[in-house]
Each structure stands twice: as structure tokens, then as C-alpha cells.
C-alpha positions as CSV (number, residue, x, y, z in Angstrom):
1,X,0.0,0.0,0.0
2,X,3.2,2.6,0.9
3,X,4.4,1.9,-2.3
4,X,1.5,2.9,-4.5
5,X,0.5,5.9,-2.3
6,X,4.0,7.2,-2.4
7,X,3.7,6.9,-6.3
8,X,0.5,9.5,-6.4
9,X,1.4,13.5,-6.3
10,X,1.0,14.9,-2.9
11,X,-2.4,16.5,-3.5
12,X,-4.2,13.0,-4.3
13,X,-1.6,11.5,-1.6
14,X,-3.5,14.0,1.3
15,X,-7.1,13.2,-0.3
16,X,-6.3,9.6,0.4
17,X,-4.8,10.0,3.8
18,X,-7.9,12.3,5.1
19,X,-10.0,9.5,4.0
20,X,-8.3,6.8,6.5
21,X,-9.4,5.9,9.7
22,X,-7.0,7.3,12.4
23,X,-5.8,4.0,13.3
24,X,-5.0,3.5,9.2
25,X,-3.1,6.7,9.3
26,X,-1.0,5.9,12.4
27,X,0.2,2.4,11.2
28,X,1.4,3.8,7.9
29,X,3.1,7.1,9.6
30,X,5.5,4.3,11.3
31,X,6.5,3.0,8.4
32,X,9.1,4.9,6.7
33,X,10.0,8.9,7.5
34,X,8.3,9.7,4.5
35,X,5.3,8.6,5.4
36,X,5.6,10.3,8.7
37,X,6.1,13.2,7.2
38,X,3.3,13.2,4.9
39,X,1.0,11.9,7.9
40,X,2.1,15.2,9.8
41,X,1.5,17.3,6.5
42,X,-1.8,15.9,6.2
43,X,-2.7,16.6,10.0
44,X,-1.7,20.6,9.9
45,X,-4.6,22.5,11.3
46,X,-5.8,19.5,13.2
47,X,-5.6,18.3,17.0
48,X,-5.5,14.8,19.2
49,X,-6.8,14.7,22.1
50,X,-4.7,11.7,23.8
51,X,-5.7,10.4,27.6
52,X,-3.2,8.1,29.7
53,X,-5.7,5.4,31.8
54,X,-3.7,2.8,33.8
55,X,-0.8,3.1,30.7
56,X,-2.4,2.6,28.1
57,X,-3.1,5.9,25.4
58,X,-6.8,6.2,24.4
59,X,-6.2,9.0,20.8
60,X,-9.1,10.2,19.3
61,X,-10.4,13.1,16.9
62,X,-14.1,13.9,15.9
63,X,-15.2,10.9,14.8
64,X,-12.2,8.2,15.3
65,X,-10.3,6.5,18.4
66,X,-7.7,4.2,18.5
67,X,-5.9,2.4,22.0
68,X,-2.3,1.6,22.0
69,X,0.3,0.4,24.5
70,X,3.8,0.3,25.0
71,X,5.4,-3.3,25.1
72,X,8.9,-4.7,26.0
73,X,9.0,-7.5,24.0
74,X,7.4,-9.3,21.3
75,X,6.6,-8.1,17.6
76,X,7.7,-4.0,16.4
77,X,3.3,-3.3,16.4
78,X,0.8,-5.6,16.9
79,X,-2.7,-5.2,16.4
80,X,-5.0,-7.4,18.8
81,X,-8.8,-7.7,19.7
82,X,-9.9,-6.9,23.4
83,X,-13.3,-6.4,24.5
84,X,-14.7,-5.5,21.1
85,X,-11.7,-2.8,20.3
86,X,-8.2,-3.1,18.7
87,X,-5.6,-2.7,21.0
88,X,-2.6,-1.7,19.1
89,X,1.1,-2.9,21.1
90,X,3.8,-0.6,20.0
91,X,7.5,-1.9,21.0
92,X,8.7,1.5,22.0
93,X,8.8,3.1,25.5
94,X,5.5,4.9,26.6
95,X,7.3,8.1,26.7
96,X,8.6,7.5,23.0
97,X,5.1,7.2,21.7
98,X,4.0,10.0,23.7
99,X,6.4,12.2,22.0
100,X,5.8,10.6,18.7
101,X,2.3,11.9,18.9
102,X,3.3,15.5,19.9
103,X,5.0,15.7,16.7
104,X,3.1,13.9,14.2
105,X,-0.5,14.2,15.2
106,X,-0.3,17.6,17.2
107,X,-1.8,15.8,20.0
108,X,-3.2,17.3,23.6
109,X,-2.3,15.3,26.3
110,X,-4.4,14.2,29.2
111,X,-3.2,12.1,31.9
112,X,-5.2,9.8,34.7
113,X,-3.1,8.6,37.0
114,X,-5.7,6.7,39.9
115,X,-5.1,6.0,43.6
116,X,-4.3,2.5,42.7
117,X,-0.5,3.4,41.8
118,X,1.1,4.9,44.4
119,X,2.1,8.1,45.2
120,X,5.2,8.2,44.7
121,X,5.0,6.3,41.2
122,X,2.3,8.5,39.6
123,X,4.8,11.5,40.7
124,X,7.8,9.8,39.2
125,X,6.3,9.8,36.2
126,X,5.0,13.2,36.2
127,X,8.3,14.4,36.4
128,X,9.8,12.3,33.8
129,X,7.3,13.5,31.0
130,X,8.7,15.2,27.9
131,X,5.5,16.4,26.5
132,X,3.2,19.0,27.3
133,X,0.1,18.1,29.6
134,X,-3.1,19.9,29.0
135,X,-5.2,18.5,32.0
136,X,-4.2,16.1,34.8
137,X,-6.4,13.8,37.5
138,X,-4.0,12.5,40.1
139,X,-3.8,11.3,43.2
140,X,-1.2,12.3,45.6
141,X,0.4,12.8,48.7
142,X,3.0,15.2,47.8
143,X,1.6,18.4,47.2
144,X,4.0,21.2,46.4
145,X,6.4,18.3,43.7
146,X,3.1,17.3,41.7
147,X,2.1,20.7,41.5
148,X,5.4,21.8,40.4
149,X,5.4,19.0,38.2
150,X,2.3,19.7,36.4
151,X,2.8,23.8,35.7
152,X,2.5,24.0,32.2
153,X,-0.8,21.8,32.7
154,X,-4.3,24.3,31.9
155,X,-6.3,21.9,33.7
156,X,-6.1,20.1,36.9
157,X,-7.7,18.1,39.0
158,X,-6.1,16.6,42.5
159,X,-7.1,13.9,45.0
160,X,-5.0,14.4,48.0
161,X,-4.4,11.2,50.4
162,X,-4.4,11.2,54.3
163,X,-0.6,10.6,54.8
164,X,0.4,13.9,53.3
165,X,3.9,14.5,53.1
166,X,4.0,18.4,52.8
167,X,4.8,21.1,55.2
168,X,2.3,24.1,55.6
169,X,4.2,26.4,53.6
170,X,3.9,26.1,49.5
171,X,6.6,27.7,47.7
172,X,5.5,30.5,44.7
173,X,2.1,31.3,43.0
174,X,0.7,29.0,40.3
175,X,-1.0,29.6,36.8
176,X,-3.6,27.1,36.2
177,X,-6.6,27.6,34.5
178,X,-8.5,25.5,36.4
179,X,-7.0,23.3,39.0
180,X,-10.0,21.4,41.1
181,X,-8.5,19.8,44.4
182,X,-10.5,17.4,46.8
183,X,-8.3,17.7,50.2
184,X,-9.5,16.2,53.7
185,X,-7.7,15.7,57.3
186,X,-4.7,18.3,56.6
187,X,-4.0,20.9,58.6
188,X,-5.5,24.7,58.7
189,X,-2.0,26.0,58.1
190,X,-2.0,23.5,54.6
191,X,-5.0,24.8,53.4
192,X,-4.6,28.0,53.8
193,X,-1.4,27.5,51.8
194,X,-2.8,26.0,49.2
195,X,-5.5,28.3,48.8
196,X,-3.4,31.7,48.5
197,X,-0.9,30.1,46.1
198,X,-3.7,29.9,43.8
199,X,-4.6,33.5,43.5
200,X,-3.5,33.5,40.0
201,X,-5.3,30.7,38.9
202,X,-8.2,31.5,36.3
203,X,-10.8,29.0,38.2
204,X,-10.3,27.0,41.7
205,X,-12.5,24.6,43.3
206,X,-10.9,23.7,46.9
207,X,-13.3,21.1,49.0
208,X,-13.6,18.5,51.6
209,X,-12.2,20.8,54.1
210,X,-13.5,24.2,55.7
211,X,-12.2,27.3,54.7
212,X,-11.9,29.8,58.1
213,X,-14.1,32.8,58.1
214,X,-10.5,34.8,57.9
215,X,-9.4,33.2,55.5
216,X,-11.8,34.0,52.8
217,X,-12.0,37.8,54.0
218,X,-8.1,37.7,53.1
219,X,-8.5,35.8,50.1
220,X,-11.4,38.2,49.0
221,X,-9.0,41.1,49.9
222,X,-6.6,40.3,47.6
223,X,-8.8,39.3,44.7
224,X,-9.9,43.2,45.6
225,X,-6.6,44.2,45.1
226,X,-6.1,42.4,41.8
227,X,-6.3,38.8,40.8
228,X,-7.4,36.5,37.6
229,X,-10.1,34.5,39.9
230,X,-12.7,34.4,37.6
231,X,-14.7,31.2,39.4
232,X,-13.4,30.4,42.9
233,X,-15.7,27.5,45.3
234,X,-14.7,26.2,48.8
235,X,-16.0,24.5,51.3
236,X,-17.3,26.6,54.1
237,X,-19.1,27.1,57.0
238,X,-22.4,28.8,55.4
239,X,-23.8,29.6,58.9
240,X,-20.7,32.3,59.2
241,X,-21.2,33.3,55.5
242,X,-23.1,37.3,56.7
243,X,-22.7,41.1,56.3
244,X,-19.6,40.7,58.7
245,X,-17.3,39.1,56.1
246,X,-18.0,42.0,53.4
247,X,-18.0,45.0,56.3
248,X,-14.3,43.8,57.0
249,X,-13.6,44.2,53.2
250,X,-15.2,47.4,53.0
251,X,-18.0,46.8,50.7
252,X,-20.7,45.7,51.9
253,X,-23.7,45.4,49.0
254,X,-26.3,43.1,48.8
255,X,-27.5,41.3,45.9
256,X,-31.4,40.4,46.4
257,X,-31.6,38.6,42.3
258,X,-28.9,37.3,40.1
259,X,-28.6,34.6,37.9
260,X,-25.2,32.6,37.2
261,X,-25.5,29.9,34.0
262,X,-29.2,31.1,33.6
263,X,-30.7,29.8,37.5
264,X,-31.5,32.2,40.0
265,X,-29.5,31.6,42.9
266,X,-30.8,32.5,46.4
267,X,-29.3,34.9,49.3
268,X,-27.4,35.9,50.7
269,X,-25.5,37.1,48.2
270,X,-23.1,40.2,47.8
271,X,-21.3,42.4,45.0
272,X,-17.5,42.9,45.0
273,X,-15.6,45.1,42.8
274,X,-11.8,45.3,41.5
275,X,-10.0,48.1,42.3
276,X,-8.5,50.1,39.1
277,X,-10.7,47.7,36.8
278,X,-14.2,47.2,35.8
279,X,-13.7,43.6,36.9
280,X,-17.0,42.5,39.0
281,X,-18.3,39.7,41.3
282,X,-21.0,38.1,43.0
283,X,-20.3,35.7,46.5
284,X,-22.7,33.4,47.8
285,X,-23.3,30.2,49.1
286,X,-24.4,27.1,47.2
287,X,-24.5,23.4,49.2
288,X,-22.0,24.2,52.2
289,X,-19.3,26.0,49.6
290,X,-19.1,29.5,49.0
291,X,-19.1,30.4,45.5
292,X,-17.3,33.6,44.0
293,X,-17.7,33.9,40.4
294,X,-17.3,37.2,37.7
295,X,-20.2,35.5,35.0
296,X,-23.4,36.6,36.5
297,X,-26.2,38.6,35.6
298,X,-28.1,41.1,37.7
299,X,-32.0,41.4,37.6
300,X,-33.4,44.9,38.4
């Protein structure tokens, strides 16, 4: 099949490759550089979203997926049937084929790395990657080294175990924009960590654990001051959530109707305002978390 394809101008050569099936273009990108090359040509302009589950890649597009896993031994490829799908076995590291699909497909990667492994593997790995992560779902115990390992990630999402091995105090800002973290039995001085070296996060979602009434005046003080918090929710204390919190921050205006993703949420609810900008937001409580958030819409 290489043989004949190669033989047809480029042109015709791209028609035919846009009409394969993803997994038909992957097996002939690996065989020669020229193909790769023409598979690459023939994805410009185009994405892959790839996930990592339990080691194994799951690549898709609009309408195709394919599975594939790295193996030690055996054949170069292999193709083989597994509940109703074909898993593809590729004899090159899993780091190999990651990188292969960064520069061939322009692939996005995703990664799920479960509370099965342990800790300290899924954070191994995290540091050995050579790609770029777009989102990340992991469990860990070691806050501040997975967090540093996933900076350049948009999206995260973090499960942190009981036998956490961090100190209170987390070392320099980060960017994310969205990092969700589910945290329970760490300490006050941890959370509040945590929660202030996300400041410059676009949307943050910190749960399973109360934030202190101080706390969130502070945290609220600084978004004040400045911050790119478009969406922040924590877990809270609703009972404390009253005209005291916004009289310390020196704004203190209630919202009686608003709606945020077309529902009308109920009070109490107050207005805040950026100083300098135009940048506006609403805080109330939803289900035991208060909810600060910049895409709302008032009714008169």
C-alpha cells in the first residue's frame, strides 16, 4: 500500500490519507520517515486529544479512536482484539510514543493517573514526562512536587491522600486555569497554603475541608486588590457566611436577584468590585461551599 500511495502527487496522496481511519493513518506514519512526514503534513490544522488510563493511550479526533500500549518484548506493532476494540502494542517506550504523537498528530495530552499506583510512582512519572500536559487527574500525597510537576498543565484536577507529606508552607504562585482539588484531614496552616498560592489561577474549586471565616475575607481582599479569579468554590461554613465578612472588606452590597448559567441563585449574596478595573463579582453560598464567580447577571 506505501508503495502505491508514495507513487500518487501529494495532492491526491493527502485526499487519500484524510479519508483513513486514524488508526490506518498511524500504522502507515511508522512506516518509513516519509510517510511520517506526509501523515504530519496531512494533520496541519488539526488536533489529538490523547488520555493516559492505567498506561495505556486512548487518541481520538471527531469521529475516530484508537488504543495503544507500549510493550517490552514481542513483535515491532501488533494489532490485537480486546473487549470489542483493537488494541494496538507498540515496541517503544511509553514516553517515545507520547512524544511521537506531539509531533506527528499535534496531540493534547491528558493524563489519569488513579489512587491505585502509588504516590510516589504517579509522581515519578509526572516528572519524567517530555511532553506537554493539557489536564491532569491525580492522586497524591506530595503536594507542592506534583504541583510543580504539572505547571505547564491548563487543567487540573487533584485527590490528596491522608498521609500527606507536605509542610504548611507552598513555595510560589501558580497559573492554572482550572485546577479542582478534593483535600481532607490536613492541617488549617496546609489549606490555607494552598489556597493563596492559587490567586493567580483562572478557576479554583478547593473542597472537603473548611475554609476559616479569615481566610476567605483575606482571600477576598486580595482578589480586591487584583487577581485573575474568575470562578473560585470552597468549602465553608455557610452559617458564618453574613454582612460581617464584606463589612471587613469594606464593601458591603447586597444582591437580592442574580442569575449565574441562567438559575436564579438565592441569598445571601453580595457584589464585589476590583479596584482600578471594571472587573466585577458576586459571592454566595451554594451546598456548604461558598461560591465567588465574575459570570453573572443582575436582575433589576
Amino acid at each position: 500500500m506505501e508503495f502505491r500511495l508514495l507513487s500518487l502527487p501529494f495532492v491526491a496522496i493527502k485526499q487519500v490519507l484524510t479519508l483513513m481511519s486514524l488508526q490506518e493513518q498511524f500504522l502507515f506514519s511508522i512506516t518509513s520517515e516519509t510517510s511520517k512526514y506526509l501523515v504530519k503534513s496531512a494533520n496541519k490544522g488539526t488536533r489529538l486529544s490523547v488520555v493516559l488510563i492505567d498506561g495505556m493511550l486512548h487518541l481520538s479526533n471527531q469521529s475516530d479512536k484508537i488504543y495503544i500500549e507500549s510493550q517490552e518484548h514481542g513483535d515491532p506493532f501488533e494489532v490485537s482484539k480486546y473487549g470489542g476494540r483493537d488494541i494496538i502494542s507498540w515496541k517503544k517506550p511509553l514516553h517515545s510514543i507520547m512524544e511521537y504523537f506531539v509531533q506527528v498528530f499535534k496531540s493534547d495530552f491528558s493524563i489519569f493517573l488513579p489512587s491505585e499506583f502509588t504516590p510516589q510512582k504517579n509522581l515519578e512519572f509526572l516528572k519524567s514526562l517530555r511532553v506537554p500536559i493539557h489536564s491532569a487527574d491525580v492522586t497524591t500525597n506530595r503536594l507542592q512536587e506534583t504541583l510543580d510537576a504539572l505547571k505547564g498543565a491548563s487543567e487540573v484536577k487533584l485527590y490528596i491522600r491522608m498521609d500527606l507529606a507536605d509542610s504548611s508552607d507552598l513555595k510560589y504562585p501558580f497559573h492554572f486555569d482550572s485546577i479542582y482539588v478534593c483535600l481532607s484531614m490536613v492541617s488549617p496552616a496546609i489549606r490555607r497554603s494552598l489556597l493563596f498560592s492559587l490567586l493567580d489561577c483562572r478557576e479554583v474549586s478547593l473542597l472537603d475541608t473548611k475554609c476559616s471565616t479569615q481566610d476567605l475575607v483575606e482571600f477576598l481582599g486580595k482578589w480586591i486588590n487584583g487577581s485573575r479569579i474568575e470562578k473560585l468554590r470552597i468549602s465553608f461554613n455557610v452559617k458564618e457566611f453574613n454582612d460581617t465578612v464584606f463589612e471587613q472588606l469594606g464593601q458591603v452590597v447586597n444582591v437580592h436577584k442574580a442569575t449565574v448559567e441562567g438559575k436564579q441563585i438565592s441569598p445571601p449574596c453580595f457584589f464585589i468590585r476590583q479596584k482600578g478595573t471594571e472587573t466585577r463579582a458576586i459571592v454566595y453560598t451554594k451546598n456548604f461551599h461558598v461560591i465567588m464567580t465574575t459570570d453573572f447577571k443582575l436582575i433589576i
